[in-house]
C-alpha positions as protocol buffer text, in pm:
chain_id: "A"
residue {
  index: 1
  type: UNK
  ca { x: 10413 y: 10267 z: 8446 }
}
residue {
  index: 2
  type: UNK
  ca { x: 10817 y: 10210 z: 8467 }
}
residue {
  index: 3
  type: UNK
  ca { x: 11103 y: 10427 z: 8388 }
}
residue {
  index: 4
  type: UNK
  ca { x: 11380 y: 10267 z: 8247 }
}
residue {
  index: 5
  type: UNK
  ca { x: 11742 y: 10388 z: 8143 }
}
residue {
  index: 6
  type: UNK
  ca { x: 11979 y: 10156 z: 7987 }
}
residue {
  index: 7
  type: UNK
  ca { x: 12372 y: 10198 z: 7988 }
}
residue {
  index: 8
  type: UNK
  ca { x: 12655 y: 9995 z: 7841 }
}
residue {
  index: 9
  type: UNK
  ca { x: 12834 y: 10019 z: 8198 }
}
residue {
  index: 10
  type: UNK
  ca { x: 12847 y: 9703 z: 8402 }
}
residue {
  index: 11
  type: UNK
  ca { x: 12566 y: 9673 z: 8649 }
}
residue {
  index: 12
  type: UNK
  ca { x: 12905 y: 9696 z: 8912 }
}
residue {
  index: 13
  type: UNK
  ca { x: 12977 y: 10009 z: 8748 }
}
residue {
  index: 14
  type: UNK
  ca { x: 12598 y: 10167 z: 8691 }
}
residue {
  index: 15
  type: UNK
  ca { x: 12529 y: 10108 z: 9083 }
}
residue {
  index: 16
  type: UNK
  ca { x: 12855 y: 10315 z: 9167 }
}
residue {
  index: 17
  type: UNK
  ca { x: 12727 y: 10599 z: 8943 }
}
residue {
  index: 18
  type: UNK
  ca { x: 12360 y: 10575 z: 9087 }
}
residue {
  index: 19
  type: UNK
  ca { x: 12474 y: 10596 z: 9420 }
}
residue {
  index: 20
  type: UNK
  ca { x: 12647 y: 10945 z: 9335 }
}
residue {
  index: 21
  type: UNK
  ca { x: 12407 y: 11061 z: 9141 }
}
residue {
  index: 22
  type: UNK
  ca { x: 12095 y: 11004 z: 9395 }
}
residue {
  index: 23
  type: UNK
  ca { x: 12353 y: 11204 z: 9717 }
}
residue {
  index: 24
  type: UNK
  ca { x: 12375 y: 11431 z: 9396 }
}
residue {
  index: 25
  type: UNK
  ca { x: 12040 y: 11510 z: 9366 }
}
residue {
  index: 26
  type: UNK
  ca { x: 12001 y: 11554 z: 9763 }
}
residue {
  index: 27
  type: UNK
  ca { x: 11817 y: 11191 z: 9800 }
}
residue {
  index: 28
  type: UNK
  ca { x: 11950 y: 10925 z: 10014 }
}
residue {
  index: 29
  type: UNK
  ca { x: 12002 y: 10575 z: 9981 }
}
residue {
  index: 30
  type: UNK
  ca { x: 11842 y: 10387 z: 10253 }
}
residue {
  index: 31
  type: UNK
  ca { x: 11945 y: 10074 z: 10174 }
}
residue {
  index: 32
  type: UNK
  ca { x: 12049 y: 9836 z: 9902 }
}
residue {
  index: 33
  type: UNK
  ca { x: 11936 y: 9482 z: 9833 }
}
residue {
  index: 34
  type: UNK
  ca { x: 12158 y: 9240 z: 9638 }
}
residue {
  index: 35
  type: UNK
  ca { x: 11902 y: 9022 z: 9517 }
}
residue {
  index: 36
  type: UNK
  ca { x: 12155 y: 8743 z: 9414 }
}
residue {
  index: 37
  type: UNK
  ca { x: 12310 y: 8734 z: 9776 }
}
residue {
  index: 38
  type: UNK
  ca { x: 11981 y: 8750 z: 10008 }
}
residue {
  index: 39
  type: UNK
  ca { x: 11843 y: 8455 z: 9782 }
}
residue {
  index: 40
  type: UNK
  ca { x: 12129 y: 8260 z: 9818 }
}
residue {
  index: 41
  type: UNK
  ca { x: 12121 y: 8319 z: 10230 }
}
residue {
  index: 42
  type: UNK
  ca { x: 11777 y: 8155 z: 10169 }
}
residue {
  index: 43
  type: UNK
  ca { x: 11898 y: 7869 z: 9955 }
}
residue {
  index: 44
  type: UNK
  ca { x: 11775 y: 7969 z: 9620 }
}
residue {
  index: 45
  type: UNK
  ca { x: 12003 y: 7949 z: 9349 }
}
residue {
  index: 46
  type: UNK
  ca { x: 11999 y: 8316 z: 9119 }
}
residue {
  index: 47
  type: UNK
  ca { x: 12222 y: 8376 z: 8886 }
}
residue {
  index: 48
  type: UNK
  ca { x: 12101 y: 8663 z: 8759 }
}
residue {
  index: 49
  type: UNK
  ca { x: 12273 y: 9020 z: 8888 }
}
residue {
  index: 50
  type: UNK
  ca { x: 12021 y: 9222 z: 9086 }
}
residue {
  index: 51
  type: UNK
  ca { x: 12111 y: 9534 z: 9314 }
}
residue {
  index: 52
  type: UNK
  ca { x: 11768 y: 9728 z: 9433 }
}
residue {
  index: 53
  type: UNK
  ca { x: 11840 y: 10101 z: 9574 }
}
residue {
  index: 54
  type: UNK
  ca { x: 11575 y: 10224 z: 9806 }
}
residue {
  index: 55
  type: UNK
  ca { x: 11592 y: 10602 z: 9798 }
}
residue {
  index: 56
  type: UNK
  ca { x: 11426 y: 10906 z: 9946 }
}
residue {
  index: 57
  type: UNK
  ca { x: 11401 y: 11272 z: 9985 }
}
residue {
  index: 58
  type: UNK
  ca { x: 11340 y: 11303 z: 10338 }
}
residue {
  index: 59
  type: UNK
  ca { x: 11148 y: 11599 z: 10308 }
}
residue {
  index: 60
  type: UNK
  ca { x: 10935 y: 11496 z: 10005 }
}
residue {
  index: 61
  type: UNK
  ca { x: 10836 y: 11187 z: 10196 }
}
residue {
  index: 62
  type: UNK
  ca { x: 10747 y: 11379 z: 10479 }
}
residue {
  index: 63
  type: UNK
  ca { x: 10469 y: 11616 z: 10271 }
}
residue {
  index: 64
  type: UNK
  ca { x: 10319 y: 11290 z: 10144 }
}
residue {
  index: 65
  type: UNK
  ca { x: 10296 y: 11108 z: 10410 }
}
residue {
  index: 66
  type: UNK
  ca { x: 10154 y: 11429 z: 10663 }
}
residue {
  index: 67
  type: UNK
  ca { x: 9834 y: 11367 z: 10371 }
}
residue {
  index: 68
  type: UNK
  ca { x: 9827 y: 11010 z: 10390 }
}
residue {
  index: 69
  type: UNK
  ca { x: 10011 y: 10727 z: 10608 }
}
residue {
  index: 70
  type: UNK
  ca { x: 9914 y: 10463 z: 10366 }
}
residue {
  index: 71
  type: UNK
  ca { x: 10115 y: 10619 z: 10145 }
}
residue {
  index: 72
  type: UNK
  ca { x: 10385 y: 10433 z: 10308 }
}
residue {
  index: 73
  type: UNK
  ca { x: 10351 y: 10104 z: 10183 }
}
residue {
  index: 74
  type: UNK
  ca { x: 10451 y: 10244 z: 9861 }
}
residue {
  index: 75
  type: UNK
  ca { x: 10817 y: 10415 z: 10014 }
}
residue {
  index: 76
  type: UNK
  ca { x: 11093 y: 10436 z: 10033 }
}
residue {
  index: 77
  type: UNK
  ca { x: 11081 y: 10459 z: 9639 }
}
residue {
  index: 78
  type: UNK
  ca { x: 11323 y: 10187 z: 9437 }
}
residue {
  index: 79
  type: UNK
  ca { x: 11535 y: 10157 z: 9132 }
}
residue {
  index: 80
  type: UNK
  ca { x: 11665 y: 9846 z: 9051 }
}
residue {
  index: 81
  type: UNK
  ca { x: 12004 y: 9801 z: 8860 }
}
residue {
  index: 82
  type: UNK
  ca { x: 12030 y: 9467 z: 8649 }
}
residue {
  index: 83
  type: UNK
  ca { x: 12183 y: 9325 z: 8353 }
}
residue {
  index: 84
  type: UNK
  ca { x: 12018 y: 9209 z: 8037 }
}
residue {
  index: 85
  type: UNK
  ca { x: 12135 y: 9172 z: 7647 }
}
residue {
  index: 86
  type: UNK
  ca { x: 12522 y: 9324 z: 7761 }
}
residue {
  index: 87
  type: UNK
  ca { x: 12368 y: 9664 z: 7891 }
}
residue {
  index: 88
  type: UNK
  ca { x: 12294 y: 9737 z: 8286 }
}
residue {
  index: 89
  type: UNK
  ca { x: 11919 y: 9882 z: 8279 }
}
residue {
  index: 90
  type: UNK
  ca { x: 11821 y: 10102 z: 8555 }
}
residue {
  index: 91
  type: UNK
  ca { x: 11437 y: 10048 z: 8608 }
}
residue {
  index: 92
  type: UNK
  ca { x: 11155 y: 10188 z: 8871 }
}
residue {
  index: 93
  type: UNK
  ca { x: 10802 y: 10230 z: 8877 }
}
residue {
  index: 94
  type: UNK
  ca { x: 10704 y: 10572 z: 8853 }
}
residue {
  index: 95
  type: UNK
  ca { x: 10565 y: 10767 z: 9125 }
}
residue {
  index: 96
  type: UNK
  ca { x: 10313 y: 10937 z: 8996 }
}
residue {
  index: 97
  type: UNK
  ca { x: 10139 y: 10605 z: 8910 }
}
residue {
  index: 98
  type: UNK
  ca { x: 10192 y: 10445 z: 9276 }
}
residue {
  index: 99
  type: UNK
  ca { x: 10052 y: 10729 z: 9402 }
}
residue {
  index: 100
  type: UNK
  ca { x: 9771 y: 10770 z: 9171 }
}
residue {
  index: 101
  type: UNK
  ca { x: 9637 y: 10435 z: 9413 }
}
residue {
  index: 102
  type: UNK
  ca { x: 9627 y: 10608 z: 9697 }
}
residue {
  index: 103
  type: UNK
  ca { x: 9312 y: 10886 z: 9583 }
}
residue {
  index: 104
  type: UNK
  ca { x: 9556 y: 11218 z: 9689 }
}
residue {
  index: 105
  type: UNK
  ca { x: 9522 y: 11386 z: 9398 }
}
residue {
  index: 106
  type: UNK
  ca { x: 9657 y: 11690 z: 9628 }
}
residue {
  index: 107
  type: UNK
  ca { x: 9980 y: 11547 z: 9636 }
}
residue {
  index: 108
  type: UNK
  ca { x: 10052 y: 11476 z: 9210 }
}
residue {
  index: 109
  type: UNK
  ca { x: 10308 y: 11763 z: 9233 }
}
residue {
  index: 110
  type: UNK
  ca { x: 10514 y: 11600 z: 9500 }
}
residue {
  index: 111
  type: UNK
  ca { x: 10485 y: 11296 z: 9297 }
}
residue {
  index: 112
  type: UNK
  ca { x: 10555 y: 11445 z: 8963 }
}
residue {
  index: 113
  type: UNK
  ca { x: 10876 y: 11641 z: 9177 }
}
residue {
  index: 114
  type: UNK
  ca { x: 11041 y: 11337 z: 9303 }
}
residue {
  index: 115
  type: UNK
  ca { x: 10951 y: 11118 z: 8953 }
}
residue {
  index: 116
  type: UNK
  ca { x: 11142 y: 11424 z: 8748 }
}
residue {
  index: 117
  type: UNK
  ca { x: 11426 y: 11407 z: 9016 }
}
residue {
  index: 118
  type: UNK
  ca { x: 11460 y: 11018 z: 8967 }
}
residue {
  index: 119
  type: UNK
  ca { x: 11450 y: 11032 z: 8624 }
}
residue {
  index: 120
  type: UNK
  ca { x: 11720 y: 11272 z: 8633 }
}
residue {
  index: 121
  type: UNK
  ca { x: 11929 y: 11078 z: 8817 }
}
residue {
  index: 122
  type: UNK
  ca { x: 11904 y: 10747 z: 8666 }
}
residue {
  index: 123
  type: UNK
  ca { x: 11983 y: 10934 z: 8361 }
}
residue {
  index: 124
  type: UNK
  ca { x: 12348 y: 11064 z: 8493 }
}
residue {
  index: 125
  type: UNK
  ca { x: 12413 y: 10725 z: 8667 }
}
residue {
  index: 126
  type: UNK
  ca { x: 12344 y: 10548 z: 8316 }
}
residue {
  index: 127
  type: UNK
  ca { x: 12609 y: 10890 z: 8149 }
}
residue {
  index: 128
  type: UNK
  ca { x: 12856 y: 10950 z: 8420 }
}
């Protein structure tokens, strides 16, 4: 159900590289969460590192969502970049199992597209 690519980078460092890699790879990054920060705005103490990149391939999104507008609960998609045991590990759910939810077996080659293309570029953010 996840992906997950782990790096000897900083999570500092493995965020930097993710953000190249998904413009790379013609995704964008819609936004990025520090989880740390926005828990600390809310008064809960976190001390854990936490960055979570919501990314998309405008056009991708747009074939999926023309079949099914529920589908959109589910996007933009995310990778989350956090620290454990020394290593940064890059980690998302794979989207050809959120979309397996939705019954649109018409769209599991868009799904199994933009999964390959994230794969690929948590891979060169965890080598670059």
């Amino acid at each position: 159900m996840l992906i997950e690519v782990s790096t000897d980078k900083s999570v500092s460092a493995a965020a930097a590289a993710l953000q190249a890699a998904v413009q790379a790879n013609h995704f964008g990054v819609m936004h990025v969460h520090n989880l740390k920060e926005t828990m600390a705005k809310k008064g809960v103490e976190f001390e854990r590192e936490c960055l979570i990149f919501e990314v998309c391939q405008p056009q991708q999104a747009k074939k999926v969502l023309d079949q099914n507008m529920s589908v959109s609960t589910a996007l933009p998609c995310r990778i989350s970049v956090y620290e454990e045991n020394g290593k940064a590990i890059l980690v998302t759910v794979k989207p050809t199992t959120l979309l397996a939810m939705f019954n649109t077996p018409q769209l599991e080659a868009v799904a199994r597209e933009v999964e390959d293309t994230i794969v690929k570029i948590m891979k060169e953010a965890a080598l670059a």
